[in-house]
NUMARVO-20091 format. One line per 3 residues: number of its first residue (from 1); their letters; for each residue y negated, x negated, z negated of C-alpha. Coordinates in pm, whole numbers, plus 50000, padded with zeros to 5 digits. Layout:
# NUMARVO-20091
NUM = a = Y,X,Z ~ ...
END
This chain:
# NUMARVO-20091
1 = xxx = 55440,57367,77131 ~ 55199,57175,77380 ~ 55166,57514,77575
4 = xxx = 55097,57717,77245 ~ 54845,57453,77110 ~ 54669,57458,77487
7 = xxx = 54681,57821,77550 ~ 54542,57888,77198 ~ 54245,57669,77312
10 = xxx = 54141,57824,77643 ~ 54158,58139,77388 ~ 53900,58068,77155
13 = xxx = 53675,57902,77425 ~ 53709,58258,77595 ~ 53629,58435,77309
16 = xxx = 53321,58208,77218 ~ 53235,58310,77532 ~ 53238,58642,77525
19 = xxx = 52977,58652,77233 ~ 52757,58438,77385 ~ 52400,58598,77532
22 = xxx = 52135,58484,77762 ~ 51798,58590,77701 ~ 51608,58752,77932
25 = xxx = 51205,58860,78037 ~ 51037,59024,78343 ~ 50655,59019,78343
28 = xxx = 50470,59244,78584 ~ 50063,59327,78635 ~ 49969,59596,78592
31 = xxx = 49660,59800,78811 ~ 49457,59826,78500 ~ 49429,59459,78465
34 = xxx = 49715,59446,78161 ~ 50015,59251,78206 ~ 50365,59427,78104
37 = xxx = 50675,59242,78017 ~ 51021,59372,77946 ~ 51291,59162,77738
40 = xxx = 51614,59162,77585 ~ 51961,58950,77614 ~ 52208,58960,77868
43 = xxx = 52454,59153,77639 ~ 52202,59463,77623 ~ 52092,59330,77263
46 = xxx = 51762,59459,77216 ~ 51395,59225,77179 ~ 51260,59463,76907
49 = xxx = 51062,59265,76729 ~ 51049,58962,76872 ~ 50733,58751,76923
52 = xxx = 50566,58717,77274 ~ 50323,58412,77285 ~ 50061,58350,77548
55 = xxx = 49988,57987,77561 ~ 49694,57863,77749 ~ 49592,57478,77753
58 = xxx = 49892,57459,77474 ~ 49738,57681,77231 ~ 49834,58017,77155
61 = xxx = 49583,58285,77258 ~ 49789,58559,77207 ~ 50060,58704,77007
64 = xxx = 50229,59006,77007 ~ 50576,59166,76935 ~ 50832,59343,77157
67 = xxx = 50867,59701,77036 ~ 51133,60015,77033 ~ 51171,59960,77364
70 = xxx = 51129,59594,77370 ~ 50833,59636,77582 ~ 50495,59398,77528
73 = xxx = 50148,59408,77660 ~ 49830,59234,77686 ~ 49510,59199,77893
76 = xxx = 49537,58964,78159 ~ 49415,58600,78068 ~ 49146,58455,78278
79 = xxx = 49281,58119,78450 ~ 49631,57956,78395 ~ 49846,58067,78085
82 = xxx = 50240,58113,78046 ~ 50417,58390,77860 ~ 50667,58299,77599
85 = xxx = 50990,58491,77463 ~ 51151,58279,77177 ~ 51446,58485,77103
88 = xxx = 51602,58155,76877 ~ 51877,57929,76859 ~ 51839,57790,77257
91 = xxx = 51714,58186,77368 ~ 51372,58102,77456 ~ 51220,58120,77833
94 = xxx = 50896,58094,77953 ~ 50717,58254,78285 ~ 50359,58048,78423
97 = xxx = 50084,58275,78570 ~ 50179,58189,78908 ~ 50509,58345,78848
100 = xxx = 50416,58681,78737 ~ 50462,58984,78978 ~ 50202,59138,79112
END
């Protein structure tokens, strides 16, 4: 009965598991001075939709959403900002300036 009652445990942790998704961004500029970013969830889910914040001296300066192709862009911020992806429920991640590829 132990076994059952212990195997039926490492089952549903597994399973929980299995549904769970990390979410994901890539933010690259661009030659014409915009800034491109690509998101979505480690599962393939989709971003469509989604809110992208630019904060800069912790206001927001910019919002946007992801679309069809969960695909955002802006014009490059003078000075320091960071781009936000708040996917919900613990899925939000945030790239600095510094960070972004060039």
């Amino acid at each position: 009965m132990k076994k059952r009652v212990i195997a039926s445990a490492i089952l549903v942790g597994l399973t929980a598991t299995s549904f769970a998704h990390t979410a994901l961004m890539n933010c690259m500029e661009n030659a014409d001075g915009t800034i491109g970013c690509e998101a979505g969830y480690s599962d393939g889910s989709s971003a469509t939709g989604i809110a992208l914040k630019v904060v800069q001296d912790g206001k927001v300066i910019l919002e946007r959403k992801f679309d069809q192709n969960s695909e955002a862009s802006f014009q490059k911020p003078q000075g320091e900002y960071t781009v936000i992806f708040d996917g919900g429920d613990g899925h939000a991640l945030s790239i600095p300036s510094r960070s972004i590829l060039k």
